[in-house]
N, C-alpha and C positions, 0 to 999 in steps of 0.2 A: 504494500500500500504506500502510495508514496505521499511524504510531506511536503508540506508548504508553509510558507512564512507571507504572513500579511497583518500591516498595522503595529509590527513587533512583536505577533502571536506566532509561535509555530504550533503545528499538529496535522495528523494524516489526516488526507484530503481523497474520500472515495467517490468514485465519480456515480452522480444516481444513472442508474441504467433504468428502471422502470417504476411504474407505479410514482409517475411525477407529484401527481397533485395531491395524494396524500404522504408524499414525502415530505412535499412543501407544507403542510398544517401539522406534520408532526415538527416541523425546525419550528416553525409559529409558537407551538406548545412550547417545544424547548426553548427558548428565549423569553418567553413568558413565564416558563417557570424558575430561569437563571435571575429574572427580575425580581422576582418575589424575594431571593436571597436582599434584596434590597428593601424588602416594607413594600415592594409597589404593587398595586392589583393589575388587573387585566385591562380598566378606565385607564392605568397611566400610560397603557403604550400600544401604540399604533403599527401594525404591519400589516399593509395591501396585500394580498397575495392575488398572485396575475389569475386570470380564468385559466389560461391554459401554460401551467407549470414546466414546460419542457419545451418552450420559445425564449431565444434570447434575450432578456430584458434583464434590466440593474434590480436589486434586491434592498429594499430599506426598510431601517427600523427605526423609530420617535418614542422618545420617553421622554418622561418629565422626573428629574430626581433634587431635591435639595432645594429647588427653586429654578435651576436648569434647564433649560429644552435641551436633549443630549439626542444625537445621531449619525447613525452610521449608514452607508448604502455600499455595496460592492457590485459588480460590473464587469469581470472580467474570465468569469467560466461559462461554458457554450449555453448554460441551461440556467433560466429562471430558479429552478430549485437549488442550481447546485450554488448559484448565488447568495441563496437566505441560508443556505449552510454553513457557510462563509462567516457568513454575518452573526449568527447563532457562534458558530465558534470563537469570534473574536471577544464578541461581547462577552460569555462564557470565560474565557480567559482573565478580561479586566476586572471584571465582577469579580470572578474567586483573590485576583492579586489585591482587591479593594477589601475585601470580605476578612483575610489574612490580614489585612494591614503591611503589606509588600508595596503597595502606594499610595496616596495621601489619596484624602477627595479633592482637590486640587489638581494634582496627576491626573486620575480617571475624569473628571468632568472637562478636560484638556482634551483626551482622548478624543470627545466625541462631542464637544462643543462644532455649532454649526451655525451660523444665519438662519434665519426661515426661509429666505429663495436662495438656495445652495444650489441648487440643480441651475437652476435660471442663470445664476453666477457660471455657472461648469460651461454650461450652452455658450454663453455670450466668449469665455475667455476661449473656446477651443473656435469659434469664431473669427475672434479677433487675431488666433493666431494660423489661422489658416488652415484646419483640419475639419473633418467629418463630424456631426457633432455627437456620430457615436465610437469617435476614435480611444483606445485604448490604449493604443503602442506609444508609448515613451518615447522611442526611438524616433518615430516622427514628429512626436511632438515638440522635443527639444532638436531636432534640425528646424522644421522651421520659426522656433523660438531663436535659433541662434541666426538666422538671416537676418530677421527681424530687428534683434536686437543689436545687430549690428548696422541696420541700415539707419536705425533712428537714434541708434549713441548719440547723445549731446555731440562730440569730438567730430562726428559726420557730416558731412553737406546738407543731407536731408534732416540732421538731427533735429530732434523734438523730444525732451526731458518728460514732458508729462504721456507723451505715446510709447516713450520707453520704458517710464515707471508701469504703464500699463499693460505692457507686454511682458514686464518681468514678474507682477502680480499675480496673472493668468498662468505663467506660468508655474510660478510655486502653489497656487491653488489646485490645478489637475496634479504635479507632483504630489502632492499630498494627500491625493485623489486615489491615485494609481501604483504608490510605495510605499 
């Protein structure tokens, strides 16, 4: 089985081969019941789960903790399901190192603090820097970050400080998106 590292969680990562949509409402439960380690009910946290579990689409979860809105989404396995997996696991992870006191609630509300239009942020920045806006790949994401931020360096002809701050923005926002 092999592992994965995401978010700074590692753990084996199996891939769902069948029975999508009720794989997907069992990760649902499992993060629902990772939360509860926390005092929280079922009212504090929100996870859409797609109609059809075994299409590509990003996986997120919304909770309210401490006074917080905390959220995570993940986006980068073939499958809807194997997405909320994902996301089940990491959160799982933080939770137990919060649970231990392995990290402050300061640390974990870091983890997965978010804006409320996060997605809309993600859209606009892979936009602005020239990609698909269901791009994933890192790799092109910072080639054409790195044109970009070269064409509009203050030091440039074409330079512009605040088009550059903006393309570097975007950029550490899908990086921290995506690693």
């Amino acid at each position: 089985m092999p592992r994965i590292k995401v978010k700074g969680a590692e753990f084996n990562f199996n891939p769902v081969r069948d029975s999508y949509n009720r794989r997907a409402q069992q990760f649902k439960n499992d993060i629902i019941s990772t939360l509860r380690k926390l005092n929280l009910t079922e009212d504090d946290v929100e996870i859409k789960l797609e109609t059809n579990c075994r299409i590509k689409a990003p996986a997120a979860t919304e909770w309210y903790f401490d006074g917080y809105r905390l959220y995570y989404s993940y986006n980068l396995q073939s499958k809807y399901a194997e997405n909320l997996y994902v996301v089940s696991k990491v959160i799982e992870f933080y939770v137990k190192a919060y649970v231990n006191e392995e990290i402050s609630l300061d640390e974990f509300t870091r983890k997965f603090s978010e804006e409320d239009d996060i997605e809309k942020q993600r859209k606009a920045s892979r936009e602005l820097l020239g990609v698909s806006e269901d791009c994933v790949d890192m790799d092109e994401i910072s080639r054409n970050y790195k044109v970009l931020a070269k064409k509009f360096h203050p030091d440039m002809p074409e330079g512009n400080l605040e088009k550059f701050k903006a393309i570097n923005n975007a950029h550490k926002m899908l990086k921290r998106e995506l690693e």
